[in-house]
C-alpha positions in Angstrom: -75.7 141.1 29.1 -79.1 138.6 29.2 -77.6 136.9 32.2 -77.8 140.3 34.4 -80.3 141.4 32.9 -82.7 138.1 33.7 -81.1 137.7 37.5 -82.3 141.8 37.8 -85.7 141.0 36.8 -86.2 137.6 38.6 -84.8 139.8 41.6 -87.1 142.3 41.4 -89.9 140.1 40.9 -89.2 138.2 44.2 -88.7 141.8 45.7 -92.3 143.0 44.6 -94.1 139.2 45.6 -92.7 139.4 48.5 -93.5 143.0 49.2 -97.4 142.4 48.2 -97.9 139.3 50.0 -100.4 138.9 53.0 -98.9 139.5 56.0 -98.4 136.2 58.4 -101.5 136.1 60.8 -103.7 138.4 59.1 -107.2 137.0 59.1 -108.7 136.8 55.9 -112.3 136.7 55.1 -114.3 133.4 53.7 -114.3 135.5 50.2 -110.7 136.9 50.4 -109.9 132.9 50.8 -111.6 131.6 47.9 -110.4 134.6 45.7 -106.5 133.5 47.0 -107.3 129.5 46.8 -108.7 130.9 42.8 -105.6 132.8 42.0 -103.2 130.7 43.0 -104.5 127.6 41.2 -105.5 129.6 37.9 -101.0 130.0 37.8 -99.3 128.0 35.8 -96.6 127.5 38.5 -98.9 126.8 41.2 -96.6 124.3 43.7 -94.2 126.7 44.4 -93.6 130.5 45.7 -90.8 132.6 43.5 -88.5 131.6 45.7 -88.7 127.8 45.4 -90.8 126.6 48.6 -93.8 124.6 48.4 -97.4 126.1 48.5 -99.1 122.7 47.8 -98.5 119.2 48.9 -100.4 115.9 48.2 -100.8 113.3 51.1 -101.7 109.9 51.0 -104.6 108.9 53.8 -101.6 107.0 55.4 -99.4 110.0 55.2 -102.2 112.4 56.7 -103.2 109.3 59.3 -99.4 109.5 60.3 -99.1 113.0 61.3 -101.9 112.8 63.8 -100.9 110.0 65.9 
């Protein structure tokens, strides 16, 4: 049915993001961070990965002040 057939695709999707993403710790280039900062805010769904955790947070000064004390 629709159901299976959407939970195969979202799957598969998840498999192929996750499967194409940068590796952790690879050091990117000043060019290949503008062209990733780009992309990822030209998305519609730009907060969070496929998989529901956050890419981008918004802190207050008093927030950011807090976590360097």
């Amino acid at each position: 049915g629709c159901e299976v057939h959407d939970e195969v695709c979202e799957a598969l999707a998840l498999s192929l993001a996750k499967a194409t993403a940068i590796p952790v710790g690879k050091k990117l280039s000043v060019e290949e961070m503008e062209h990733l900062i780009a992309s990822l805010f030209s998305c519609s769904e730009y907060q969070l990965t496929p998989d529901g955790k956050k890419i981008v947070s918004k802190l207050t000064d008093e927030e950011l002040e807090n976590r360097f004390k």
